[in-house]
C-alpha positions as CSV (number, residue, x, y, z in Angstrom):
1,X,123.1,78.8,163.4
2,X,124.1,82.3,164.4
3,X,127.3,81.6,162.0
4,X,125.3,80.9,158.9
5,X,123.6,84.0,159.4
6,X,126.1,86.1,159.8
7,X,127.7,84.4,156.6
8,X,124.5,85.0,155.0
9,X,124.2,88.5,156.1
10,X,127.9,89.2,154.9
11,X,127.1,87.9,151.5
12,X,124.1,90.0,150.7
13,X,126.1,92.9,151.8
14,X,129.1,92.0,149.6
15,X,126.3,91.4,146.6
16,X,124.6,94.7,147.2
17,X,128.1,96.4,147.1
18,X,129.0,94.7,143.9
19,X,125.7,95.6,142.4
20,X,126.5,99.1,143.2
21,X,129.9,99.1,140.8
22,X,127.5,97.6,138.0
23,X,127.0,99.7,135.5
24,X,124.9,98.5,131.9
25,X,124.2,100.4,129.0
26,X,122.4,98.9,125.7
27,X,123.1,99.6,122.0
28,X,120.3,99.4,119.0
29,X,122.7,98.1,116.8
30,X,120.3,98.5,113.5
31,X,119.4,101.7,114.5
32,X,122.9,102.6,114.8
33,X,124.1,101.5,111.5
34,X,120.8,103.6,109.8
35,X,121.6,106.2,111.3
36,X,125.6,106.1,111.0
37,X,127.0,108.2,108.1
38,X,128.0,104.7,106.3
39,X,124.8,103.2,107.0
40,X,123.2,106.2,104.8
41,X,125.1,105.3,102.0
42,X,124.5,101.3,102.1
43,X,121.1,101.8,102.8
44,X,120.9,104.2,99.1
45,X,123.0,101.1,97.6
46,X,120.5,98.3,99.1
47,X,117.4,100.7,97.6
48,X,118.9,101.2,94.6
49,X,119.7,97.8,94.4
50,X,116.0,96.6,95.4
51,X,114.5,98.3,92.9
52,X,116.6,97.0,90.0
53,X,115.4,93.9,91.1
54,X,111.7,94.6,91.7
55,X,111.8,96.1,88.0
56,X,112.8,92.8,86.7
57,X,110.4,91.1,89.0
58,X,107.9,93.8,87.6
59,X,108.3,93.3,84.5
60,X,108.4,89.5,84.4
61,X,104.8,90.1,86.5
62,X,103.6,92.0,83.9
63,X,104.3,89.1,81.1
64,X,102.8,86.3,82.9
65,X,99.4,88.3,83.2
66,X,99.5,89.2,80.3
67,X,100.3,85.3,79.2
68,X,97.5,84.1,81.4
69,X,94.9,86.8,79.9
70,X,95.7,85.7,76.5
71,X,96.1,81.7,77.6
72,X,92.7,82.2,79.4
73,X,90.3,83.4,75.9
74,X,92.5,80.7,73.9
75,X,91.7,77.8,76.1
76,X,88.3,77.3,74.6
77,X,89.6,76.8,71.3
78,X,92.4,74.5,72.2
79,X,92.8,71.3,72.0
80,X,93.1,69.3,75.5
81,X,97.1,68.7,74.1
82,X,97.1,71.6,73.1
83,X,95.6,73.1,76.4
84,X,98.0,70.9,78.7
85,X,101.1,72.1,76.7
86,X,100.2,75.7,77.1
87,X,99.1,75.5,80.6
88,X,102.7,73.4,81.2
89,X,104.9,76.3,78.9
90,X,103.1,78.7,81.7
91,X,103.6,77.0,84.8
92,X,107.5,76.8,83.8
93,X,107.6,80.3,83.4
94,X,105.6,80.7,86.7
95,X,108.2,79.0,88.5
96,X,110.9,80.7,86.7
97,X,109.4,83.8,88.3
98,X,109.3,82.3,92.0
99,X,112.7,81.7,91.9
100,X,113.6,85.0,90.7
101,X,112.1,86.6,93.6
102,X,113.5,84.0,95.7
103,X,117.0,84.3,94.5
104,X,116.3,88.7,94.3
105,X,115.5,87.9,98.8
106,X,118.5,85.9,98.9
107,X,120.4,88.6,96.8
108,X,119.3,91.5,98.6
109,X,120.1,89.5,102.4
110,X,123.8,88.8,100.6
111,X,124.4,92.4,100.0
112,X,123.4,93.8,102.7
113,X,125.0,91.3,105.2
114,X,128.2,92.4,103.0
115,X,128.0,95.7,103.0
116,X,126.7,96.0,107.3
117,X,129.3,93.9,108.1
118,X,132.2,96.0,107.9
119,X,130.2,99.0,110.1
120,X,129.4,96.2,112.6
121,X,132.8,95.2,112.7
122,X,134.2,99.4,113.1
123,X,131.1,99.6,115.5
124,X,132.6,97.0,118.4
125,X,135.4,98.6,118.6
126,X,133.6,101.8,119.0
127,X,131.5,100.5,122.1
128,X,134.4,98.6,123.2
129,X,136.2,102.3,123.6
130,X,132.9,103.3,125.0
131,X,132.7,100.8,127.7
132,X,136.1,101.4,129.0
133,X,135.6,105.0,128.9
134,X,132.4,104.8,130.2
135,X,133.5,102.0,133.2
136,X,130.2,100.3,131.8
137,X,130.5,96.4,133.4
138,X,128.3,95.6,130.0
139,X,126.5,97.1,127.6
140,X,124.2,94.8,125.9
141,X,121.7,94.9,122.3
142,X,118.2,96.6,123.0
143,X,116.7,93.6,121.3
144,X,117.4,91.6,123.8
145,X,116.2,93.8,126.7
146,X,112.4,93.7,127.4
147,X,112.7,97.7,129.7
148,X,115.4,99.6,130.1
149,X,115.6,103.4,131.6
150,X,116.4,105.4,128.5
151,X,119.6,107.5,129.9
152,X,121.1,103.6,129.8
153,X,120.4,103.9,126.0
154,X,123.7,104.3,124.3
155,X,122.4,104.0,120.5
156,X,123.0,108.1,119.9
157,X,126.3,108.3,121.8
158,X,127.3,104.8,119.6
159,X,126.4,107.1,115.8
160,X,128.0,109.9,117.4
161,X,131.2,108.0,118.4
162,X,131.5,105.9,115.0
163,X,131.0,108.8,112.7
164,X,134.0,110.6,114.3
165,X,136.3,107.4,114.4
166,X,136.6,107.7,110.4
């Protein structure tokens, strides 16, 4: 009995010592890459991007209510052909629309997935350098942490450290 305590005893002490050598920071990797000096100038090209799109999106908005407007005093004087025909022409165009925004979302994710990739890339290496530097054990992604003390918050030093390793 007294030997498995004294094992026991010995292993919390040897636990508590290794804990001591651990050191963790955390990274917000988003907020990093906004705030890097490349993530300025993607985040103009994603904008300027977006609202090509939401002027196309817009502007096929602005033709449908207008179709609608001009469908809904007609519909009276229709036929019921003629009425299903024109209700059909419009619901075709209505789903053209929903997959233009759809494909604009799945445009928009593309490019910027493309474009954050390379500073995501550029940015491991930059807390890789950090770590070692730093003798972090690990530094880990704010988003997965529910608290952390704020002087473990790396995100600042990260910007800092990437906009110098151009």
């Amino acid at each position: 009995m007294l030997k498995q305590i004294t094992i026991l005893a010995a292993t919390l002490l040897f636990s508590a010592a290794t804990w001591a050598d651990v050191k963790i920071g955390y990274v917000n990797l988003e907020a990093a890459v906004l705030k890097s000096s490349d993530g300025k100038k993607i985040e103009k090209s994603l904008k300027s991007f977006q609202q090509k799109k939401q002027k196309e999106i817009t502007s096929m908005e602005k033709i449908l209510e207008s179709e609608k407007k001009s469908l809904d005093k007609k519909m009276a004087l229709l036929s019921p052909e003629a009425k299903q025909q024109k209700f059909k022409g419009f619901q075709e165009k209505m789903l053209k629309y929903r997959e233009l925004v759809g494909a604009s979302q799945v445009e928009l994710k593309k490019k910027e997935t493309e474009l954050t990739t390379p500073i995501l890339k550029k940015m491991e290496k930059v807390i890789d350098g950090m770590a070692k530097k730093g003798n972090y054990t690990m530094i880990l992604r704010a988003q997965q942490i529910i608290w952390g003390a704020s002087g473990n918050d790396l995100t600042d030093e990260l910007v800092k450290a990437y906009n110098k390793a151009k």
